[in-house]
Steps between C-alpha positions, in 0.01 A plus 500: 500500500714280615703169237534280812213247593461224788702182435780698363874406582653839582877606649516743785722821346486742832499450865594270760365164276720614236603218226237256615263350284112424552174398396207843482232397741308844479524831354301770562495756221382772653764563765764362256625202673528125531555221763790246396493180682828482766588872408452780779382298778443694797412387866113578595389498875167306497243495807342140555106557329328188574210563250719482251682202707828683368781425781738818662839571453705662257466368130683594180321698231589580137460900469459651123836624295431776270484382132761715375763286731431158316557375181330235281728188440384329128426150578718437193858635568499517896588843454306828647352694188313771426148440413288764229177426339350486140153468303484150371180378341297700649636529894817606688751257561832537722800398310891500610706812391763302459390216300192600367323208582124494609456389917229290514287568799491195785 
């Protein structure tokens, strides 16, 4: 199970986006990773389809970083933090390590 969720602001720990800061558009559990907006863009070769009236040439595409390379930064402090969870009233809420401090969910 994974703390992160979409809309999170995240920093980039590992690879060649490293220290950059963005916004979680997806993240798929299963494999264990997420797409940040404007991190790991890669250049994608398209073919012209015109059913889908989508135009040829080559494009720039977001590909997934692994989880485990990005860390959650607490809306409050502008810092990255860790992020654990707790039983609260009844459900599981993520709260900063370092603070202790509930996140509210977006």
């Amino acid at each position: 199970m994974t703390l992160l969720k979409k809309g999170d602001n995240v920093l980039v720990l590992k690879g060649k986006d490293r220290g950059k800061r963005g916004k979680i558009v997806e993240v798929k559990t299963k494999k264990g990773v997420a797409i940040v907006e404007d991190v790991n863009i890669s250049k994608k070769h398209q073919k012209p389809d015109p059913n889908k009236r989508s135009p040829g040439g080559i494009i720039e595409v977001a590909m997934p970083i692994n989880l485990s390379n990005l860390r959650f930064i607490n809306p409050r402090t502008s810092k990255p933090d860790k992020l654990a969870r707790k039983y609260v009233e009844g459900k599981w809420e993520r709260y900063s390590k370092s603070t202790g401090e509930i996140i509210e969910v977006k």
